[in-house]
C-alpha positions, 0 to 999 in steps of 0.5 A: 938530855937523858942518856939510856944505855944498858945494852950499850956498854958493860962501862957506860961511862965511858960512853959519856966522853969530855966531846959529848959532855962539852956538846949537850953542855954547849946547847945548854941541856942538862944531863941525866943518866939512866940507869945504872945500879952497879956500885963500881960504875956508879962510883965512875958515873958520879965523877962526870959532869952529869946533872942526875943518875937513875938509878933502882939502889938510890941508897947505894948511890947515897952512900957513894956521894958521901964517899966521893964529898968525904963525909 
């Protein structure tokens, strides 16, 4: 499921709550989050359960994996 929300929400993930993640993941889809390029929600969208994060900064979202696996 590719999830696209810009205008939706300054916190979008927010949006993506513990019912809806347990829905697409109960139909057995994948989930891809479009897009997003503010560090500090990229920093909240990569603690949820998501299977990939469009985004225009992938060094910056680089740098946040790195920090949320410590190395």
């Amino acid at each position: 499921m590719h999830l696209c929300w810009e205008r939706a929400s300054p916190t979008p993930h927010e949006l993506l709550t513990p019912e809806l993640i347990a829905s697409i993941r109960q139909h057995g889809l994948g989930i891809v989050l479009w897009h997003e390029e503010r560090p500090q929600e990229l920093r909240e969208l990569v603690k949820l359960d998501v299977d990939g994060i469009c985004t225009n900064t992938p060094d910056v979202l680089a740098a946040i994996l790195r920090e949320a696996q410590g190395t």
